[in-house]
N, C-alpha and C positions, 0 to 999 in steps of 0.2 A: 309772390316769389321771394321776396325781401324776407319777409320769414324762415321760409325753406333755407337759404343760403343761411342765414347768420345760426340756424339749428346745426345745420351739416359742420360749418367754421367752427361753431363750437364743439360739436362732438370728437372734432380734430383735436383741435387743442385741448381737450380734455384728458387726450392719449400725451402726457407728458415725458412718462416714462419711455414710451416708446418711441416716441418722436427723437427724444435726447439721444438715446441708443443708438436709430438708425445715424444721425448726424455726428457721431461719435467713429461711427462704421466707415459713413462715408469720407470723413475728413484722414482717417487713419488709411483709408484705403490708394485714398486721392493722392494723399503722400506716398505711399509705396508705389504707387504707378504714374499714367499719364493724365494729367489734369482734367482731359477730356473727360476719362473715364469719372470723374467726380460730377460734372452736368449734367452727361446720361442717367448715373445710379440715383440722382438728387429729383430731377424730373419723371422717371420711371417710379421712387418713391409719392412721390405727389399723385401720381394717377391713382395705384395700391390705395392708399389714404381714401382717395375721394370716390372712388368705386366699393370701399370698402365701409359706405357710411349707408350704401343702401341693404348691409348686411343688419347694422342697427334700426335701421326703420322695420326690417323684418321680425328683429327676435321679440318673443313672450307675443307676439299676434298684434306685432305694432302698426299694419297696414291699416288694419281694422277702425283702429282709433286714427291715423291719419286723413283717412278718404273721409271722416265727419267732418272735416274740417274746410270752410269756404275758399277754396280752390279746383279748378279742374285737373284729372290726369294728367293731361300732355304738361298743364305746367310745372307738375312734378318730373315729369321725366325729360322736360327743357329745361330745369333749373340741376338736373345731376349733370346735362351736357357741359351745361356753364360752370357748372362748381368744377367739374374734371379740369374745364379747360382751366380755369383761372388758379388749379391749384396746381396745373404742370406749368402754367406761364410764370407762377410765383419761386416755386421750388426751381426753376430754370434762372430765373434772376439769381437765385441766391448761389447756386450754383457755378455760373459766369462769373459774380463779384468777386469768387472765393478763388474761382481760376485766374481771373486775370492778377490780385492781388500777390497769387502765388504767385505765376507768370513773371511781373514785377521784383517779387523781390529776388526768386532766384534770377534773375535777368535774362530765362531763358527764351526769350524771341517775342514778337510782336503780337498778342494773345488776340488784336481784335481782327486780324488776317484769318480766324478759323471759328469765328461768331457765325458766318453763313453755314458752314458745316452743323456746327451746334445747333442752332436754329432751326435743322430740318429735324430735330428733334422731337420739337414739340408735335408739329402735325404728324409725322410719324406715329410717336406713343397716343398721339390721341385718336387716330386711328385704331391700334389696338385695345382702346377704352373702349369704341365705340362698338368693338367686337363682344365686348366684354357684359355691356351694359344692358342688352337685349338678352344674351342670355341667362343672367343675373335675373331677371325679370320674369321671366321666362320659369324658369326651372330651381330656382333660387339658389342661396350664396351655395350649397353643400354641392348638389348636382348641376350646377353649371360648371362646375370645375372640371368634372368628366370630361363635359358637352364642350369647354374649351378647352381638352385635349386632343379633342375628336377633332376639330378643328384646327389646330394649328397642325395634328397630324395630316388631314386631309391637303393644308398651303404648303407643308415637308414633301408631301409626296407631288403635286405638280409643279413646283421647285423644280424639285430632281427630274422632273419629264421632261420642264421648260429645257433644263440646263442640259439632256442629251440629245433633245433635238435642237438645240444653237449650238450643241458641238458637233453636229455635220455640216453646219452650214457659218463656218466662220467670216467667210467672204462674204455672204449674204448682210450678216450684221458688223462688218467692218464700217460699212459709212455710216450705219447709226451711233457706232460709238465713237466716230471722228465727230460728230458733228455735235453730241453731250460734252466731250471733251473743247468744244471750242465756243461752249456758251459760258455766258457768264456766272457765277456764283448766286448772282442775286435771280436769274431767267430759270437756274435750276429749282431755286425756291420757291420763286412764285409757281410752277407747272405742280410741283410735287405739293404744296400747300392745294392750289384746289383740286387735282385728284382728288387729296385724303381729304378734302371740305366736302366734295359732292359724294363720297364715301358714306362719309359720317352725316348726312344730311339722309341718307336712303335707309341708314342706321338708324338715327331718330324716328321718323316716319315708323318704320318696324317696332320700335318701343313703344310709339305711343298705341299703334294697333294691339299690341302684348297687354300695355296695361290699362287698356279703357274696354277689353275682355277678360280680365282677370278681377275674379272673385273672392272675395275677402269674409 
């Protein structure tokens, strides 16, 4: 797996031009708005990146020549989990430093009061990676994009179901949302972190059945 990561790392940093770009985008962007919005675009960038390394193990029939290589599938498709994660937990680092530093110097207010908000970040986007990575797999980089339109269309549309049937029943979900509102920041994190962990755990599992019946 040590391999597989430091191929993926490098094929990252190998995108220099682009990488500068987006960091150029986000710092420009970060300034014109709210700091927050720089940790989100920085972290959601990171996922992009590392989701987007199994596009290059695709092109010119590069599966082909990977699966000769002494490792098994799953731990190909355990080491994109890990890559994803460690490269939204890195881009989120840098992110955070870049906030609070701003934070700091315009002196506007106590930056590490909205780290627990920030934070649910990551499980969040790695959640949608995890959505992401199965179908990538699946159907590869061109016609997953479809297939994850079709999907986030399909969570749009029972969204909007959820949201008109709790607007007849407002009373009903009043003590649920007194009782999120009186937990703590950090009880919000840890519930919503393992949701999106045994999410991404049923994710995986799916990937590695994708790719240890896919034929190369």
């Amino acid at each position: 797996m040590r391999g597989l990561f430091e191929k993926d790392l490098r094929l990252t940093l190998a995108r220099k031009q682009t990488l500068l770009i987006f960091i150029v985008m986000a710092l420009i962007m970060g300034a014109a708005r709210d700091g927050t919005f720089l940790v989100g675009y920085l972290t959601m960038l990171g996922s992009i990146l590392a989701v987007g390394t199994i596009s290059y193990d695709e092109f010119d029939n590069g599966f082909a020549f990977l699966m000769t290589l002494p490792f098994e599938r799953k731990t190909y498709v355990r080491e994109k989990y890990l890559f994803s994660l460690f490269m939204e937990a890195a881009s989120w680092c840098a992110g955070a430093l870049i906030y609070c530093l701003g934070s700091l110097v315009r002196s506007s207010g106590d930056p590490v009061r909205d780290l627990p908000m920030l934070l649910s970040l990551i499980p969040v986007l790695f959640l949608s990676v995890s959505v992401f990575i199965p179908l990538v797999l699946k159907y590869g980089s061109e016609k997953s994009r479809v297939a994850l339109y079709l999907v986030f269309g399909v969570m749009a549309l029972i969204a909007l179901g959820a949201k008109q049937v709790m607007s007849g029943r407002e009373a009903s979900f009043a003590g649920l949302e007194k009782t999120l509102e009186a937990m703590s920041p950090a009880v919000v994190l840890l519930i919503l972190t393992a949701v999106c962990g045994i999410l991404s755990f049923i994710s995986y599992l799916c990937s590695v059945r994708i790719m240890e019946k896919k034929e190369f």
